[in-house]
N, C-alpha and C positions, 0 to 999 in steps of 0.2 A: 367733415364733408368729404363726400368720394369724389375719387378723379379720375377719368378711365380714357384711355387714346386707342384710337383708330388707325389705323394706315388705310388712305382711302381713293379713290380715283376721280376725286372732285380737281379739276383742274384749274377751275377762272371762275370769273364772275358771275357768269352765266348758270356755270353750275351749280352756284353756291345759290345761286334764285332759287335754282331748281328743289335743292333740299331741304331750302328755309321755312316752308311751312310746314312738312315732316317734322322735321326738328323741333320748332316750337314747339308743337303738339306734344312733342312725347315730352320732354324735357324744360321747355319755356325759352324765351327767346334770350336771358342773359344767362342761360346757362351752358352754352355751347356757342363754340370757335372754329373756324379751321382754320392753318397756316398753311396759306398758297402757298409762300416764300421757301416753307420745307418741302425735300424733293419727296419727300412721303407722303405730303401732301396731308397734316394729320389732324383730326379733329380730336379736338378736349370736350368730353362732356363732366358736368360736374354738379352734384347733389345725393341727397341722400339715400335716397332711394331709386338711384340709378339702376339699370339693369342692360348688362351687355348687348343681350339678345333683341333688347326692345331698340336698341338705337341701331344696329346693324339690321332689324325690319325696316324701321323709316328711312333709312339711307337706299335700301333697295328699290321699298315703293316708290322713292323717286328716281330710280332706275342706274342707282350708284354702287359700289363695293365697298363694305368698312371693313376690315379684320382687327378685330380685337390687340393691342401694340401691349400694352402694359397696365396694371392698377396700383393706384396708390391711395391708401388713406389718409389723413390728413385731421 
């Protein structure tokens, strides 16, 4: 399974509303996290058929920033 992190400007809880059904959509709702607690603020998205570009769209449509942090396979 792929693992792909974001650096993103989700800040609190409110935000994390905001993105949750973006998110789901692209990717399902236990395949994606974000850790307020890091100051990056960073989302893990994780499956197989992940695609960078399609999770930094749904972050945007809900009117966020992701940048692409790192990949790893698994």
């Amino acid at each position: 399974m792929k693992s792909i992190q974001f650096k993103t400007n989700v800040m609190c809880g409110a935000c994390l509303a905001k993105i949750t059904p973006a998110m789901n959509e692209v990717v399902g709702a236990a395949n994606w996290s974000v850790d307020l607690a890091d100051p990056a603020k960073v989302l893990t998205v994780q499956g197989d058929s992940v695609e960078a570009s399609d999770i930094i769209s749904a972050v945007q449509r809900a009117g966020y920033t992701a940048k692409e942090k790192d990949a790893v396979a698994s």
